[in-house]
Steps between C-alpha positions, in 0.01 A plus 500: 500500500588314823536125256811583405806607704648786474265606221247804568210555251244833481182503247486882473145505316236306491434672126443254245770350370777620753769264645721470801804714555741202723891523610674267622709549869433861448603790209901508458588759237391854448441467126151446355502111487414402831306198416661155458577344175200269367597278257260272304648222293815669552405890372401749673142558549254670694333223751143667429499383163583158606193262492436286795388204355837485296768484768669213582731602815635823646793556690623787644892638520606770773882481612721690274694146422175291394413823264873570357420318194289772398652759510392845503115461494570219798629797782173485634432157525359258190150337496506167211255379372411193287248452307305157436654304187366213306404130580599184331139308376158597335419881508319564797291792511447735894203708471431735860273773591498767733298771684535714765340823678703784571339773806665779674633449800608746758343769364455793765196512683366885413328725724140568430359883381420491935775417611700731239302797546514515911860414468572775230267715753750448769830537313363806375413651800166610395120373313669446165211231520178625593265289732270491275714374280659224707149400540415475121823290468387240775140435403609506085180724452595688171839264387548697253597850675604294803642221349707228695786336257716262598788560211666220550213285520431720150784446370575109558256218410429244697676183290633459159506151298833375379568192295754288349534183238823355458565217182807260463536223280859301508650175420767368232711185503866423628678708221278768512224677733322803507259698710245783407327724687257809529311737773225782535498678812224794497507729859231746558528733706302675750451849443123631410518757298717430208637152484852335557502197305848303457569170236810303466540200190794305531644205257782272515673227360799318573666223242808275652633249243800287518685535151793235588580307849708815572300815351178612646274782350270690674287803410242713715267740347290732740275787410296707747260784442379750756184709443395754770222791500401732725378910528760717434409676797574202724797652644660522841371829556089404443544230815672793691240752447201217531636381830497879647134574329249625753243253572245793480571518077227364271598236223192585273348812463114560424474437165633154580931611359796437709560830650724734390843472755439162603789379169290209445357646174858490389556157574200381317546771192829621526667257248681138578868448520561141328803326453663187363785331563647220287771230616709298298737280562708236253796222639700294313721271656779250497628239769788294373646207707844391311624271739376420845463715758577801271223730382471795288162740481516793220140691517413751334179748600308770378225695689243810339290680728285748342284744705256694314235817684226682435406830741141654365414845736145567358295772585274489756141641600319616782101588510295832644232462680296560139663168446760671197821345473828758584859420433733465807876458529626144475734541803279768639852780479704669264611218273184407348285792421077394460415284231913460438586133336837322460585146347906375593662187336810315611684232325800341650682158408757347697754215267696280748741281407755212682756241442652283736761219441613304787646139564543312803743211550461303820698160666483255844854416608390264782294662744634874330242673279602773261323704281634786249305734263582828282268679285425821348205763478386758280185699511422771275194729565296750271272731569269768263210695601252736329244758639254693347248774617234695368197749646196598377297167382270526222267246598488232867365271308808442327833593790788435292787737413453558168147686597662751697540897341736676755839447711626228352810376575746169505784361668722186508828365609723194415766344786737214485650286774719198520681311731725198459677287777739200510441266810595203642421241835700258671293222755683268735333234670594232753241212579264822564678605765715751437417771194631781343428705209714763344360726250591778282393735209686772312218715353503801288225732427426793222403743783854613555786557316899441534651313800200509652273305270584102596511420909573172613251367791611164704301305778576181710283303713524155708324289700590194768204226544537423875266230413734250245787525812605170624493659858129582439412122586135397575375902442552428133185301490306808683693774322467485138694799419665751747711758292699821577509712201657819417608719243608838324501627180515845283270539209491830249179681413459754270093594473545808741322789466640725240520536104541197241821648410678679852826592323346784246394817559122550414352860445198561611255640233197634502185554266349865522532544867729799503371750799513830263317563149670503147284694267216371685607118566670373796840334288627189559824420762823348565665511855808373652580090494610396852797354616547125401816303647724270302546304809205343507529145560306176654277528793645179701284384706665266812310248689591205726283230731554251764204249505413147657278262297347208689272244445355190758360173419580448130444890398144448662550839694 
């Protein structure tokens, strides 16, 4: 953040394998897509799973004109990105590595089992803390009844490794060139009991060959795979309760076992939440030059993402002071009863598909530039998930579903969404002076039915270079550029926050959760859909700037 105006970014986590939440000039919709549009090679992508070493150039697109074009995954601003393509000669073969050391940072400074007991003394109004006890706690004399723990110190280590190889080979000749590459990121993290432990594999390949004079192909294939582990007790609720634990509670008891309480025994025993997350991406496409100065681009794309999870709750063991193991609850309440277990699967895969067919004609009439272009866009999007559950495991050793005995039960869904959207832009140019841009787009979306499916969403923008005026004189040679800029434009959204399919009634059901008994069993219930409108229509979002560009001394500042 702070590179790029307009453009604010926020790393949430420092857990492995976490990326940056970023919007650019701000959020501008209510819906659940506040983030801007990345697009890589033209589809949509998440910019995490993007490797460095593979981009070629970035640009960024904020006004409402500059992002008309696409449409309504653009109302928040688009972020394009190109990748690096293939070389004309001999192959030539890039080889890097990387490594890095990751440490907390502003992690609160604790108070010590001192400093917490006469404070506790005073809030308390009385000798919660004996004396003798403060005492104990200063000189460390028996640590282990007066102990002095610093949990986050505990908790955190000091550093963590992380390291990174990237691979590309490319080359080809002047009818065809190609580029191939590959990555392995691993992330550790920095927790101490337990581990954290994040890897990410990409490969990609991109193929451009010229068919005829006119007809280009080019194909991109990119695959990315995501594994992450960590306890399944690493939740947001163990860093609340560490970062309130008295300083005063041991982390080890006699015997030499994390003590009972503390919930580290559950993040070192208590089962380890994996997951794995798969990326595919395939584009085909076409650029076709008839004549001069005419071009037309039909692409088509298709995207998988698969996401696959594993939750193990083992059981989990404490020790008397003979040094004999006891079961305790997992989450230490009612949910998980001593020595309970639980294993949870989730399978989910996301098919994504798009088309777009545009041409663009343009033509200099003396010093008048014009430029036309129409296309169309279709995107289709699947989704299917599965869950699975089951209590009871026969055996740690082996936490999979199929070795749990008790409560078992499944779930799953299937959704559909589509879009499609005709568009088209207009430029005007005079000797870079004076510029304006008209845009428009007529999109329609599955997400609402009748008259109030398809919206139509215009924008306009135009600039005047003060700089290419005759009047200018002498400044010209100072004054590179020296624009005023403005514009205004509508664009539709539709990813707000409500059901796949707003227009139909959905009755909530439920499985054995009924508040009264039925020969002995609570029976399963139905209640009431609510009210859905058949009104529902395009969130439009509306957006204009005025800017100035400059730049002095041939675009030197």
């Amino acid at each position: 953040a702070g590179q790029l105006a307009g453009v604010v970014s926020i790393q949430r986590s420092g857990e492995p394998g976490v990326g940056s939440t970023f919007w650019i000039r701000g959020i501008n919709t209510f819906g659940a897509a506040k983030t801007p549009l990345i697009l890589v090679d033209g589809v949509e992508r998440d910019m995490d799973l993007v490797n460095v070493e593979d981009i070629k150039e970035m640009s960024i697109l904020k006004d409402a004109s500059a992002t008309a074009i696409y449409g309504v995954r653009g109302a928040n601003g688009v972020v394009m990105i190109t990748t690096r393509d293939g070389s004309i000669g001999k192959p030539k073969v890039s080889l890097s590595f990387e490594a890095g050391m990751l440490s907390p940072v502003k992690v609160p400074e604790m108070l010590n089992s001192v400093q917490f007991a006469r404070m506790y003394n005073e809030a308390y109004g009385g000798k919660f803390f004996s004396d003798e006890a403060i005492e104990r706690y200063r000189n460390g004399s028996d640590p282990d009844l007066y102990p002095n723990v610093d949990w986050l110190g505990q908790l955190y280590k000091n550093h963590s490794w992380n390291e990174k190889v990237n691979l590309s080979v490319s080359g080809g000749t002047e009818k065809l060139t190609y580029r191939v590459s590959g990555s392995f990121l691993d992330q550790n993290g920095l927790i101490r009991h337990g581990s954290d432990n994040f890897q990410r594999y990409t490969l990609d390949a991109k193929i451009s060959a010229e068919l005829a004079k006119w007809i280009t192909l080019n194909y991109t294939s990119k695959w990315t795979r995501e594994d992450y582990d960590r306890p399944t007790y690493m939740t947001g609720l163990f860093f609340h309760n560490i970062a309130r634990r008295w300083p005063t509670c041991p982390v080890y008891d006699d015997n030499g076992h994390l003590f009972e309480g503390m919930e580290l025994t559950q993040m070192e025993e208590g089962g380890v939440q994996t997951q794995q997350k798969n990326y595919y991406t395939q584009q085909i496409g076409l650029r076709i030059e008839p004549i001069k100065d005419w071009t037309i681009n039909v692409d088509g794309n298709m995207r998988t993402h698969t996401n696959n999870q594993h939750w193990a709750v083992l059981p989990v063991y404490a020790y008397d002071a003979d040094n004999k193991p006891y079961a305790i609850s997992w989450d230490g309440g009612p949910s998980y009863s001593p020595g309970a277990s639980r294993i949870s699967e989730y399978r989910y895969i996301e098919d994504y598909f798009t088309t777009n067919i545009y041409t663009d004609y343009q033509k200099t009439i003396n010093d008048h530039f014009f430029k036309v272009m129409v296309g169309f866009n279709a995107e289709l999007t699947k989704y299917d998930s599965f869950s699975g559950q089951g209590d009871k495991i026969i055996s740690s050793e082996v936490p999979t579903i199929n070795q749990t005995t008790s409560e078992q039960k499944v779930g799953g869904g299937k959704a559909e969404n589509s879009v499609a959207g005709f568009f088209g832009r207009i430029n005007y140019n005079y000797k870079d002076r004076y510029m304006v841009e008209l845009n428009g787009r007529y999109d329609g979306s599955s997400r609402f039915i009748g008259d109030k499916r398809w919206g139509f969403f215009p924008s306009i923008s135009a600039g005047w270079n003060i700089a290419r005026e005759e009047f200018f004189g002498n400044w010209a040679d100072i004054f590179s550029t020296l624009k005023v800029r403005g514009s205004w434009g509508q664009l539709g959204n539709t990813d707000t926050n409500d059901a796949w399919y707003p227009f139909y009634q959905t009755m909530p059901v439920g499985t054995a959760n009924g508040r009264w008994l039925v020969n002995g069993v609570k029976p399963n219930t139905a209640s009431l859909p609510s009210i859905v409108s058949s009104l529902k229509t395009w969130e439009t979002i509306e957006s204009w700037d005025i800017g100035l560009d400059w730049a002095l001394l041939n675009n030197r500042l």
